[in-house]
DRENMARVEX-823933 format. One record per atom (N, C-alpha, C): residue in one letter; chain; atom name; z, y, x. Coordinates in steps of 0.02 Angstrom, whole numbers. Example, Ala and Ser with C-alpha at 12.3 -4.5 7.8 and 13.67 -1.06 7.14 Angstrom:
<pts>
A|A|N|390|-284|660
A|A|CA|390|-225|615
A|A|C|390|-165|660
S|A|N|354|-112|642
S|A|CA|357|-53|684
S|A|C|394|2|645
</pts>
This chain:
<pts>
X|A|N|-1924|4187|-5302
X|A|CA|-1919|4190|-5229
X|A|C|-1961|4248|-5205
X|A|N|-1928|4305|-5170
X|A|CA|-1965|4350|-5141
X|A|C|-2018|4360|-5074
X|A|N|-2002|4274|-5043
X|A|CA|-2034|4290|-4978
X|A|C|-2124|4281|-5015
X|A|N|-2151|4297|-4959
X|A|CA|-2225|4307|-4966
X|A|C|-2248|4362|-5030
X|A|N|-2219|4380|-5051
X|A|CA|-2249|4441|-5082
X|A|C|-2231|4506|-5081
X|A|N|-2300|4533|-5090
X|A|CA|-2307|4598|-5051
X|A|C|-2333|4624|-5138
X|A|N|-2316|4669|-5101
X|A|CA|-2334|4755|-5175
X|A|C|-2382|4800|-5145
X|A|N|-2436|4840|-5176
X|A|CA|-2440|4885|-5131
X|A|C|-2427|4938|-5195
X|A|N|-2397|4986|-5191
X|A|CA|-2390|5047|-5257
X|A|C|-2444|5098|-5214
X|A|N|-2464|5131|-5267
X|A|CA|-2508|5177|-5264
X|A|C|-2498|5243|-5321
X|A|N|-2459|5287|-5268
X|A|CA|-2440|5343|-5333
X|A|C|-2506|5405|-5321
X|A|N|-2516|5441|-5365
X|A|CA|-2564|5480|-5368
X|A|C|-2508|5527|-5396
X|A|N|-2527|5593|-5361
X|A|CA|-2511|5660|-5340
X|A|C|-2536|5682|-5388
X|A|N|-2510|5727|-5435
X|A|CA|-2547|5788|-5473
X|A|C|-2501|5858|-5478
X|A|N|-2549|5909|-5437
X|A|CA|-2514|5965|-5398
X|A|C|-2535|6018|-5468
X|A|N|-2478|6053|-5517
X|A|CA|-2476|6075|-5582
X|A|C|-2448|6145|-5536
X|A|N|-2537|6196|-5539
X|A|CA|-2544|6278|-5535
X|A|C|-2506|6308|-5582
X|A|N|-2464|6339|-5555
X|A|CA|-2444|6386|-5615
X|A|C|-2439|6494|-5590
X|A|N|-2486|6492|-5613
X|A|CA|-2496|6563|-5626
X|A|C|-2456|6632|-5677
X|A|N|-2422|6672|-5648
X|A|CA|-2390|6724|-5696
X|A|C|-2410|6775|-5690
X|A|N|-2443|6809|-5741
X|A|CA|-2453|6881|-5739
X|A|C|-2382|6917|-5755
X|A|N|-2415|6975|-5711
X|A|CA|-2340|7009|-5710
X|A|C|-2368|7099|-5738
X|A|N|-2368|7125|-5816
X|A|CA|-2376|7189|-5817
X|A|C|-2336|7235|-5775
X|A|N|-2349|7295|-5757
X|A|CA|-2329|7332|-5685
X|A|C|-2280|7383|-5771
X|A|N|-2226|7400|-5736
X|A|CA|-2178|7451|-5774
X|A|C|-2176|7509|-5765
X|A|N|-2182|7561|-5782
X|A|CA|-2186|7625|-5769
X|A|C|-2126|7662|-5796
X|A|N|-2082|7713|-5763
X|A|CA|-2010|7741|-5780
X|A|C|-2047|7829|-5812
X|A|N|-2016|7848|-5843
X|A|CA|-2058|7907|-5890
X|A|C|-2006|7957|-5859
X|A|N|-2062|8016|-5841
X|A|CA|-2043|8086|-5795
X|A|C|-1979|8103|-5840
X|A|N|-1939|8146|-5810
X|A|CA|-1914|8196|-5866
X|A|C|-1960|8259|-5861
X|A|N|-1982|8263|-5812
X|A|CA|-2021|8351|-5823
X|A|C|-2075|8351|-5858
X|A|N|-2094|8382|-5886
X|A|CA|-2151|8388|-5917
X|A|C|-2220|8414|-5861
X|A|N|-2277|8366|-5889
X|A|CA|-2316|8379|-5821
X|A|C|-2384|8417|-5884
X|A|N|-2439|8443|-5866
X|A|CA|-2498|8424|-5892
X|A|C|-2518|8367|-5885
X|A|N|-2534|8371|-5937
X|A|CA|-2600|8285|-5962
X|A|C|-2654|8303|-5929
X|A|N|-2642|8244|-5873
X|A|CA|-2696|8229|-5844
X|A|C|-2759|8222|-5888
X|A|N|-2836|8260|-5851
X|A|CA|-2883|8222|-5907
X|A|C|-2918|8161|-5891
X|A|N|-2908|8154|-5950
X|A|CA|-2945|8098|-5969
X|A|C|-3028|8074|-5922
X|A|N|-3033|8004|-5902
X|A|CA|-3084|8021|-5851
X|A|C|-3139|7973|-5922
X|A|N|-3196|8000|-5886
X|A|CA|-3234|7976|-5945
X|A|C|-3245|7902|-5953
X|A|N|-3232|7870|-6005
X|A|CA|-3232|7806|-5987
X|A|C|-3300|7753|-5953
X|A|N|-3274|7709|-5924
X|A|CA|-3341|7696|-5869
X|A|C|-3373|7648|-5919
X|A|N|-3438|7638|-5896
X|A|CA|-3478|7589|-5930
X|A|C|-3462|7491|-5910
X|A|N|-3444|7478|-5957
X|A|CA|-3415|7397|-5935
X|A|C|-3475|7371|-5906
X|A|N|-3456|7338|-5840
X|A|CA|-3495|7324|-5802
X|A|C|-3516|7226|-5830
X|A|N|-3573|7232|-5827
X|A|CA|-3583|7145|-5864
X|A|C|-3576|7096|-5800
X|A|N|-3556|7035|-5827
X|A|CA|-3532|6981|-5774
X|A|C|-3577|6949|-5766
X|A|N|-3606|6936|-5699
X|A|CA|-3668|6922|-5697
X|A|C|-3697|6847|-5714
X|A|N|-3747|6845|-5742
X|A|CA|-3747|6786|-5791
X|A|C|-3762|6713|-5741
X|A|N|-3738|6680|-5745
X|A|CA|-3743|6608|-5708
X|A|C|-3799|6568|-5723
X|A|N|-3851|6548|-5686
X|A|CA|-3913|6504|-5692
X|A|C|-3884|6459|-5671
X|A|N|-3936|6389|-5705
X|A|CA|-3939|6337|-5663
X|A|C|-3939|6314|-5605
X|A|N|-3976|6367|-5576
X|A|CA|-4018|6389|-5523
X|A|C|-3961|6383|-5470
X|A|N|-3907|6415|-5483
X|A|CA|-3835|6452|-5452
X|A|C|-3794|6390|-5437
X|A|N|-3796|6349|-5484
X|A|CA|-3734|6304|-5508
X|A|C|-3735|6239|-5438
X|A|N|-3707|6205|-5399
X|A|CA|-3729|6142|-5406
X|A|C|-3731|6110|-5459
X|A|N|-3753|6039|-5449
X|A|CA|-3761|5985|-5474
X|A|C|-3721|5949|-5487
X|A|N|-3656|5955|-5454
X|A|CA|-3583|5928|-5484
X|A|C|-3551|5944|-5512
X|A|N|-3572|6029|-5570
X|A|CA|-3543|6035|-5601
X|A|C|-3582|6017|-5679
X|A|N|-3625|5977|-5685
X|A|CA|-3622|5963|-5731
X|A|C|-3606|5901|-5772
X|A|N|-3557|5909|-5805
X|A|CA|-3566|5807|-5846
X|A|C|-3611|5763|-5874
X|A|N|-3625|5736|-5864
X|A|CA|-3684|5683|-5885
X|A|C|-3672|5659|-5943
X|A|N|-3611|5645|-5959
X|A|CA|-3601|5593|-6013
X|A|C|-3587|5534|-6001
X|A|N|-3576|5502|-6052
X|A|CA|-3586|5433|-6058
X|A|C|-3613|5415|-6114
X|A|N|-3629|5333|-6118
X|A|CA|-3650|5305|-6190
X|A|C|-3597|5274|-6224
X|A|N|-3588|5288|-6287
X|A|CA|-3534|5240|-6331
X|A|C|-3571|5205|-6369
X|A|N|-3516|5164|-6410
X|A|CA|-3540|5117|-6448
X|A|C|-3536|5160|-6534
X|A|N|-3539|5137|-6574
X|A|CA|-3526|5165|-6635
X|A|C|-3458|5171|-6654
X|A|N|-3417|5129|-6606
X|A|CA|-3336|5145|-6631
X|A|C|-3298|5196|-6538
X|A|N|-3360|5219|-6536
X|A|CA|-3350|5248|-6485
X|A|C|-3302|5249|-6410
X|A|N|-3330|5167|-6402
X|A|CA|-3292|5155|-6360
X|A|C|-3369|5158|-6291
X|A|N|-3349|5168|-6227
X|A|CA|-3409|5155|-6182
X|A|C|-3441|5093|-6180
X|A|N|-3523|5099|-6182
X|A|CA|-3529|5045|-6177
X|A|C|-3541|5010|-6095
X|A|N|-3557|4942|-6095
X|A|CA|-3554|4924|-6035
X|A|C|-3626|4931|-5984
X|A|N|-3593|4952|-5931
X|A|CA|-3670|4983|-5889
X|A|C|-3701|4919|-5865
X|A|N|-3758|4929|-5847
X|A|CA|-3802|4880|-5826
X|A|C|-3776|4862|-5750
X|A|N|-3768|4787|-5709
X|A|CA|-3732|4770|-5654
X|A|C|-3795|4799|-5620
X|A|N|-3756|4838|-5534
X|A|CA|-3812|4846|-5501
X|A|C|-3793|4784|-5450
X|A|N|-3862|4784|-5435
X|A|CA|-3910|4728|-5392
X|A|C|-3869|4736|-5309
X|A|N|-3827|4697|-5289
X|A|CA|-3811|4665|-5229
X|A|C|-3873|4690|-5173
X|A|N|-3819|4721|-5107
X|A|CA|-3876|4741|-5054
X|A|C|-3868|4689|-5023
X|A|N|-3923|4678|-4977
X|A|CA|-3886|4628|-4907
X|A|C|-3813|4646|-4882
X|A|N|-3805|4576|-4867
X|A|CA|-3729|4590|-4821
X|A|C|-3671|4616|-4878
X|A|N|-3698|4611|-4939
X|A|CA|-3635|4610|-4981
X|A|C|-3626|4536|-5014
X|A|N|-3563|4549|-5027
X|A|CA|-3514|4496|-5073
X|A|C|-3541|4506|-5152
X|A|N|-3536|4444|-5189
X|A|CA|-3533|4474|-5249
X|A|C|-3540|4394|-5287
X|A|N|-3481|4426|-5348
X|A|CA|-3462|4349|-5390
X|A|C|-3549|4324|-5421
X|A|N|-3548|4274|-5418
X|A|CA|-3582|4257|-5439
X|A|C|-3605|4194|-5512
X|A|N|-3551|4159|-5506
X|A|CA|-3526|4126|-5575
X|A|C|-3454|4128|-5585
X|A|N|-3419|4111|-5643
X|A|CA|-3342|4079|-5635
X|A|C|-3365|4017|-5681
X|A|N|-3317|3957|-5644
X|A|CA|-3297|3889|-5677
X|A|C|-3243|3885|-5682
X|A|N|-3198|3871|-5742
X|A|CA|-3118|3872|-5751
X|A|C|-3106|3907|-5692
X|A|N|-3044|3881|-5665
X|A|CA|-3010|3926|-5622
X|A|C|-3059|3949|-5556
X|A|N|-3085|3912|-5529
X|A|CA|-3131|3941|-5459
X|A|C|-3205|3990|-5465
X|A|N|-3198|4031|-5423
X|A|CA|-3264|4088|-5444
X|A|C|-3281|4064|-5379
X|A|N|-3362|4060|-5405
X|A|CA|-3422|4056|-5348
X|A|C|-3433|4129|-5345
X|A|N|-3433|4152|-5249
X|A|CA|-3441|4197|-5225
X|A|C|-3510|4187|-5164
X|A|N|-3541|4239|-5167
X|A|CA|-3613|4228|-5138
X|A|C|-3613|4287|-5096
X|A|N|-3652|4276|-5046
X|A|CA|-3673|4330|-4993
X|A|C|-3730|4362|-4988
X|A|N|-3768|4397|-4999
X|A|CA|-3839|4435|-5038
X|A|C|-3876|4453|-4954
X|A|N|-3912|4400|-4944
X|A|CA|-3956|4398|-4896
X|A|C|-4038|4422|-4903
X|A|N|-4045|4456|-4824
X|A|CA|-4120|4471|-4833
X|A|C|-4181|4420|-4874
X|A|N|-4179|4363|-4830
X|A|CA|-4231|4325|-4854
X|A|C|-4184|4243|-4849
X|A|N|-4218|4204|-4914
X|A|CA|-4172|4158|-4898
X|A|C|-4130|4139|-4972
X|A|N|-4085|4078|-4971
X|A|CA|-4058|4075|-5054
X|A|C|-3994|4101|-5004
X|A|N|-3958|4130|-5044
X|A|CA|-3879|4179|-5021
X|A|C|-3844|4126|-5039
X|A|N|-3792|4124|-4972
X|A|CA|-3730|4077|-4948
X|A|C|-3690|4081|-4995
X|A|N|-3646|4009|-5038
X|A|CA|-3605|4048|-5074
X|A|C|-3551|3994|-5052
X|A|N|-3480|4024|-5081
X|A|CA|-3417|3975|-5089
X|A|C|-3386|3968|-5148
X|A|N|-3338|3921|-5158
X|A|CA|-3265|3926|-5219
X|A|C|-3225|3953|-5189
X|A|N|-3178|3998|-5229
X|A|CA|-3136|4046|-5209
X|A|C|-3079|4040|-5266
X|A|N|-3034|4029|-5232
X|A|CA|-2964|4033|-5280
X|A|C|-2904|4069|-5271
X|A|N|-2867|4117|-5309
X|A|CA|-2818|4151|-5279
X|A|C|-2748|4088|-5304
X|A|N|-2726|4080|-5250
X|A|CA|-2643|4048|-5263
X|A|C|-2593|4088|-5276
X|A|N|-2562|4059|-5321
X|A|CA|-2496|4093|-5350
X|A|C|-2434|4033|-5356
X|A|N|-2379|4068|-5330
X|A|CA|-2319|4024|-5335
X|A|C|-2306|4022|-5386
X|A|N|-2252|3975|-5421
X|A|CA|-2218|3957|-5488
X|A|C|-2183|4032|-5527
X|A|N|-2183|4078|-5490
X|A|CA|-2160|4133|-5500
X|A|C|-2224|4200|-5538
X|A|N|-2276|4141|-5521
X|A|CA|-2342|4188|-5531
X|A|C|-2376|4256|-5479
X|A|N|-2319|4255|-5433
X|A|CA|-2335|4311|-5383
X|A|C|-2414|4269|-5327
X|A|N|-2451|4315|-5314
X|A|CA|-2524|4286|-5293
X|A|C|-2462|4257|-5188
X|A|N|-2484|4215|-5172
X|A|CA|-2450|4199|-5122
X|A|C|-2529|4186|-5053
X|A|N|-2569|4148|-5099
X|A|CA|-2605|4113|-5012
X|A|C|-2686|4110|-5075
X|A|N|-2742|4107|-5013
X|A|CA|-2792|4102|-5039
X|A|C|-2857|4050|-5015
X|A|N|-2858|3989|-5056
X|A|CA|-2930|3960|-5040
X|A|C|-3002|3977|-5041
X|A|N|-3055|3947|-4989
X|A|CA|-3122|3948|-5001
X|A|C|-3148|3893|-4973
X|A|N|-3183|3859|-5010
X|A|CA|-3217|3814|-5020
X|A|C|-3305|3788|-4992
X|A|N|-3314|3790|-4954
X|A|CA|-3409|3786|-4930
X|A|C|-3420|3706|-4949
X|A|N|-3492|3694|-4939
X|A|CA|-3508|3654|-4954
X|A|C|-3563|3612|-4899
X|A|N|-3535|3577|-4829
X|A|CA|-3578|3553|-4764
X|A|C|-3646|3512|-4802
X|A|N|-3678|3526|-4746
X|A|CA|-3760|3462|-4745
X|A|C|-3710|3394|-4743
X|A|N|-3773|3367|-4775
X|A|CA|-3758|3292|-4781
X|A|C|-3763|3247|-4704
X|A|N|-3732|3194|-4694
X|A|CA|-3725|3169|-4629
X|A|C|-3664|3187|-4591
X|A|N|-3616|3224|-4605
X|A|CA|-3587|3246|-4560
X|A|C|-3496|3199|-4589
X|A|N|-3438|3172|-4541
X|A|CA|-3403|3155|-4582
X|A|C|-3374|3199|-4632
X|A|N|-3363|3257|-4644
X|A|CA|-3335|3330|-4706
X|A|C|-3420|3323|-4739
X|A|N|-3378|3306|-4801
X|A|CA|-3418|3327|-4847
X|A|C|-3440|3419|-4883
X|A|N|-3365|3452|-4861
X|A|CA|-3346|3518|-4860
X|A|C|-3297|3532|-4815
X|A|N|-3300|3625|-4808
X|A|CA|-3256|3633|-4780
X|A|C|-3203|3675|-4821
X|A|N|-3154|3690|-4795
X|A|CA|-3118|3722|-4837
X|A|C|-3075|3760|-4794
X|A|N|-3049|3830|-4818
X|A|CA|-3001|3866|-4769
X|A|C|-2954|3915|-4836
X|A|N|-2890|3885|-4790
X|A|CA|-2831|3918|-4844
X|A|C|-2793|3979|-4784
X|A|N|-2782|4014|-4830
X|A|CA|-2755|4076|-4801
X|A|C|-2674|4095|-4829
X|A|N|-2621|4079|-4783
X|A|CA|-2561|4097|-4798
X|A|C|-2534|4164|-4777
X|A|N|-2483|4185|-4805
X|A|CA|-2453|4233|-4788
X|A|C|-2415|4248|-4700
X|A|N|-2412|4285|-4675
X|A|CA|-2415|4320|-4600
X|A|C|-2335|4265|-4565
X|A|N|-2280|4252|-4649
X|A|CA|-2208|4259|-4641
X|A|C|-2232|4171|-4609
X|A|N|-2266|4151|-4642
X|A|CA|-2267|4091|-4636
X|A|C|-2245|4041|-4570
X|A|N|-2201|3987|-4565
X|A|CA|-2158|3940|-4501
X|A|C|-2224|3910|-4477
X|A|N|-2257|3912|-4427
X|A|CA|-2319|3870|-4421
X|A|C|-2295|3804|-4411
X|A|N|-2249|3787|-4350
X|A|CA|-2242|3739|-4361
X|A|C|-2218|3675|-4417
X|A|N|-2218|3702|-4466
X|A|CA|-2208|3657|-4518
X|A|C|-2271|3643|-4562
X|A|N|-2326|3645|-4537
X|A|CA|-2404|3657|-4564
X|A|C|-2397|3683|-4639
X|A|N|-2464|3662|-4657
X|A|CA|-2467|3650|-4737
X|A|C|-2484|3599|-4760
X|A|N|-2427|3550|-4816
X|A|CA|-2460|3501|-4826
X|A|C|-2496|3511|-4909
X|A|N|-2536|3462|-4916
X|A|CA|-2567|3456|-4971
X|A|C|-2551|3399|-5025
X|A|N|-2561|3398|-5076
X|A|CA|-2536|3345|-5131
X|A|C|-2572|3348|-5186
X|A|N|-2638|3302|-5209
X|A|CA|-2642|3300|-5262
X|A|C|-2621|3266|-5313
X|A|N|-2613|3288|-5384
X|A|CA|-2577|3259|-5447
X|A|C|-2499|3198|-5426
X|A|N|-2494|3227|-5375
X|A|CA|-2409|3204|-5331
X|A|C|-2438|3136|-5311
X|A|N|-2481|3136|-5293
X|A|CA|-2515|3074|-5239
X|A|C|-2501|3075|-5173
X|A|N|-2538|3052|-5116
X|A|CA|-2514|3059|-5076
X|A|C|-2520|3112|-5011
X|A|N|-2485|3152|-4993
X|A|CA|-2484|3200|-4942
X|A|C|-2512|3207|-4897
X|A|N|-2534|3243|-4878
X|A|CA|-2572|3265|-4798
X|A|C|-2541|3318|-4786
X|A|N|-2543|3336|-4712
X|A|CA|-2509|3398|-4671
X|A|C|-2588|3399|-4641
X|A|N|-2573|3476|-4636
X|A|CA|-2626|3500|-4578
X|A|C|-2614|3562|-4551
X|A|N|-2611|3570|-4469
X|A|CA|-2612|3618|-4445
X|A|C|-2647|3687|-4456
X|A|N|-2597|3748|-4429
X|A|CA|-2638|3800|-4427
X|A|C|-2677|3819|-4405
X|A|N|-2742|3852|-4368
X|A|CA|-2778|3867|-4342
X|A|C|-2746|3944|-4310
X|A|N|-2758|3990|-4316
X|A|CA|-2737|4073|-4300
X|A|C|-2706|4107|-4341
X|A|N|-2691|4155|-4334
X|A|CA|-2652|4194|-4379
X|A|C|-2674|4262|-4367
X|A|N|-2698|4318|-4397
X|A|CA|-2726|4373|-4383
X|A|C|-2698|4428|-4452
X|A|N|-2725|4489|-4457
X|A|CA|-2702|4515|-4493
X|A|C|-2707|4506|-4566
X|A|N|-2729|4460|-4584
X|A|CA|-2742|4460|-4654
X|A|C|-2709|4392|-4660
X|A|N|-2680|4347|-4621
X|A|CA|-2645|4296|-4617
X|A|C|-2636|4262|-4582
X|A|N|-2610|4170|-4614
X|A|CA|-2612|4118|-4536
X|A|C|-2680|4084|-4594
X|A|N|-2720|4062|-4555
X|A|CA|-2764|4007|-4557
X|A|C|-2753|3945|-4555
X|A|N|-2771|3909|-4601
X|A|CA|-2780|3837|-4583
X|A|C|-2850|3810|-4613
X|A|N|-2905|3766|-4556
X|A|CA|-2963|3747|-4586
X|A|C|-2957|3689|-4593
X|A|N|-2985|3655|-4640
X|A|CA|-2967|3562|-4656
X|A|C|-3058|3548|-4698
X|A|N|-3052|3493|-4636
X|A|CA|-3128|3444|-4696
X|A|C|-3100|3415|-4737
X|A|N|-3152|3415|-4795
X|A|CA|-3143|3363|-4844
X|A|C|-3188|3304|-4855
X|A|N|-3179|3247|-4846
X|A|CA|-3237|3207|-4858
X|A|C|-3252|3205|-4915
X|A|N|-3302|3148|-4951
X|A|CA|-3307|3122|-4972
X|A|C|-3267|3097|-5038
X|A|N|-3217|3082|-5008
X|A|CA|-3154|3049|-5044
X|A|C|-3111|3091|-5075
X|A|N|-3110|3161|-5031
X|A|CA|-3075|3204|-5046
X|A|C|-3105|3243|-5091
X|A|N|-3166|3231|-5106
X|A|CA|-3197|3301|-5141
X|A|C|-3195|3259|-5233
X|A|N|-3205|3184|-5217
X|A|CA|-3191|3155|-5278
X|A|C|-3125|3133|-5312
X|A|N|-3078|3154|-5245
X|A|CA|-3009|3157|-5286
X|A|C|-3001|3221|-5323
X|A|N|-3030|3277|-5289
X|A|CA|-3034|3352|-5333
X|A|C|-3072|3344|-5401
X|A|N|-3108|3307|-5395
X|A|CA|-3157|3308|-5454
X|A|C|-3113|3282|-5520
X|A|N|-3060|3230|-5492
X|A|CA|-3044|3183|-5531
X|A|C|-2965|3222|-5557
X|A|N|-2950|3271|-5525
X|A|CA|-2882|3271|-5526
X|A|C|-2865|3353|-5557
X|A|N|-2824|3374|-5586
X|A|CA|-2792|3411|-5636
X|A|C|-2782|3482|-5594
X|A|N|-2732|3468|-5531
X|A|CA|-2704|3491|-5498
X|A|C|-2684|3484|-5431
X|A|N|-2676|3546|-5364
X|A|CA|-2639|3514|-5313
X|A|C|-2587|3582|-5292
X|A|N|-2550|3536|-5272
X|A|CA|-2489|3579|-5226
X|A|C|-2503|3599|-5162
X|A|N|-2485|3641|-5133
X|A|CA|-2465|3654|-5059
X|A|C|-2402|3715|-5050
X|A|N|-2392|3674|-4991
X|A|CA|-2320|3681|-4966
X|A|C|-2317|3717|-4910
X|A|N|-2271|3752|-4909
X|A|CA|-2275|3816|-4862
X|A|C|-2197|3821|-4834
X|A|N|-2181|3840|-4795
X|A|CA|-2108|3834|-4770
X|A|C|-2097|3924|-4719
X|A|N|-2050|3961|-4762
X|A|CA|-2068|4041|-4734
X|A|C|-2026|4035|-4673
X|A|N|-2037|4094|-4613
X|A|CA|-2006|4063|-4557
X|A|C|-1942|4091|-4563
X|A|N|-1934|4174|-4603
X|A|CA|-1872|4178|-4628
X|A|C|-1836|4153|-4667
X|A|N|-1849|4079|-4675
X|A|CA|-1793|4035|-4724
X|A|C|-1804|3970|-4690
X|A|N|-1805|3949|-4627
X|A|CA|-1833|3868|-4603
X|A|C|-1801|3814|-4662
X|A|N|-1753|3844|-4700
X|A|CA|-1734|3770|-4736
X|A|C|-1759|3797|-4812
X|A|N|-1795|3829|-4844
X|A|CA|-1823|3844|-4895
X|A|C|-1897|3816|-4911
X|A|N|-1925|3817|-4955
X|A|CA|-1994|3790|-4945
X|A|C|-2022|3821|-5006
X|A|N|-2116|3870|-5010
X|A|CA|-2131|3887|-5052
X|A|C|-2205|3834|-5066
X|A|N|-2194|3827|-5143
X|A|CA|-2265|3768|-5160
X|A|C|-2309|3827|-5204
X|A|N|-2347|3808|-5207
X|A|CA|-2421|3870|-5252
X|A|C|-2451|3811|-5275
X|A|N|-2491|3811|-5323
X|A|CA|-2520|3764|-5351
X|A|C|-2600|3786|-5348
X|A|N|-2641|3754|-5344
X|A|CA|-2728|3755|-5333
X|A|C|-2741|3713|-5402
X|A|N|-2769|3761|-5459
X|A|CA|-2791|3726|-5522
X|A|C|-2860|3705|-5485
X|A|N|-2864|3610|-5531
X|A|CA|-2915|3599|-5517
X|A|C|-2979|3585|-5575
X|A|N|-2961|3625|-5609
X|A|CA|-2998|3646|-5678
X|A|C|-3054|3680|-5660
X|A|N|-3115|3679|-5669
X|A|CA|-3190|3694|-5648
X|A|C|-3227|3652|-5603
X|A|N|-3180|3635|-5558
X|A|CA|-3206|3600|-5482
X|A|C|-3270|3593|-5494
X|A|N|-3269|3537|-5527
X|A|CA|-3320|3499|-5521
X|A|C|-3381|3531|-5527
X|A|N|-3401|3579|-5585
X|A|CA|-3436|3626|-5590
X|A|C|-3455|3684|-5547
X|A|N|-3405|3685|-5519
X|A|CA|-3415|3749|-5457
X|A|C|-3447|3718|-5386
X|A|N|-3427|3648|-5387
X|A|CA|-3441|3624|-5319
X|A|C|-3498|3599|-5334
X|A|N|-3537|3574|-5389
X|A|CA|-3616|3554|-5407
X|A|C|-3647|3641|-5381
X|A|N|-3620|3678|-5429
X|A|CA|-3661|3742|-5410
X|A|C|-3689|3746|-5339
X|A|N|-3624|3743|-5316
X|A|CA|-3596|3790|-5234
X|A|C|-3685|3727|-5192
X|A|N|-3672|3666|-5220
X|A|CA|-3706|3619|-5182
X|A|C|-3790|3636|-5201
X|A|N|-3802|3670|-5238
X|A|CA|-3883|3697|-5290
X|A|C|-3937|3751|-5200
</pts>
């Protein structure tokens, strides 16, 4: 099924100089002239020698390090500024993603990319983790594609149990939104369960319907973390 996926191609340009020298031809007198003389030949002028000094700094290569079968080896990760993103564990399928704060332990979530039965990436979860007391035990926000029928929500299904619908929230450029709590109940049916579906209905097909599946392989591990 083609709806909801997008390509982006990225061709790279390579503009191939081509240079021809061209020797100049000369057509031979019939008259006979004197021979020009000969001028004395000049002293080859030297090309003036290039320092360091001269060069930038971008023209030189640094290198790299290999291994003994000379493959590169792997560079040391640099260190997260504030206000950046950056993975911070993976559990089976869900990666904990963290936010690299001034002062403070850095915010993190589960993050999952969805893919339809087709394997094409379609919609994307994230996962937080609320204070205690509140009825959501977590929150969670799934991100569908732009094509998406709102009115037909998204429903949810774990291990073909029983269904929930839930509305969209907005729709902006990077998609439609939908935010949903999870209690309690819900976070230990994830714990407990294999797999879930969700259902998507594109608005260019109202009688078609696309499902993506949410592996629920790591959970449990990612959501102890996420809770640390």
């Amino acid at each position: 099924m083609t709806f909801f996926t997008s390509s982006i191609s990225k061709t790279l340009t390579v503009a191939a100089l081509a240079c021809t020298l061209g020797a100049p031809s000369f057509a031979q007198e019939t008259t006979e002239e004197a021979p020009a003389e000969t001028a004395p030949a000049e002293a080859a002028t030297e090309a003036p020698s290039s320092t360091t000094e001269e060069q930038p700094e971008s023209v030189f290569n640094m290198g790299e390090e290999v291994d003994e079968n000379g493959d590169p080896t792997a560079s040391e990760p640099q260190e997260p500024q504030p206000g950046q993103q950056y993975l911070a564990e993976v559990h089976g399928d869900w990666a904990l993603r963290c936010l690299k704060v001034e002062e403070g332990k850095d915010p993190c979530q589960m993050y999952q990319l969805l893919n339809d039965a087709d394997g094409n990436s379609v919609a994307e979860i994230a996962i937080v983790v609320l204070p205690n007391g509140g009825q959501a035990a977590a929150g969670a926000t799934i991100v569908a594609p732009l094509e998406t029928l709102l009115t037909e929500q998204l429903t949810m299904r774990v291990d073909g149990g029983q269904a929930r619908r839930f509305p969209f929230n907005f729709c902006n450029v990077g998609g439609c939104v939908t935010r949903l709590g999870l209690t309690e109940q819900d976070v230990a049916l994830f714990r407990r369960g294999a797999a879930a579906t969700l259902r998507m209905v594109p608005a260019a097909a109202p009688d078609q319907e696309v499902t993506v599946t949410m592996s629920l392989a790591g959970f449990t591990a990612a959501y102890n973390a996420a809770s640390e």
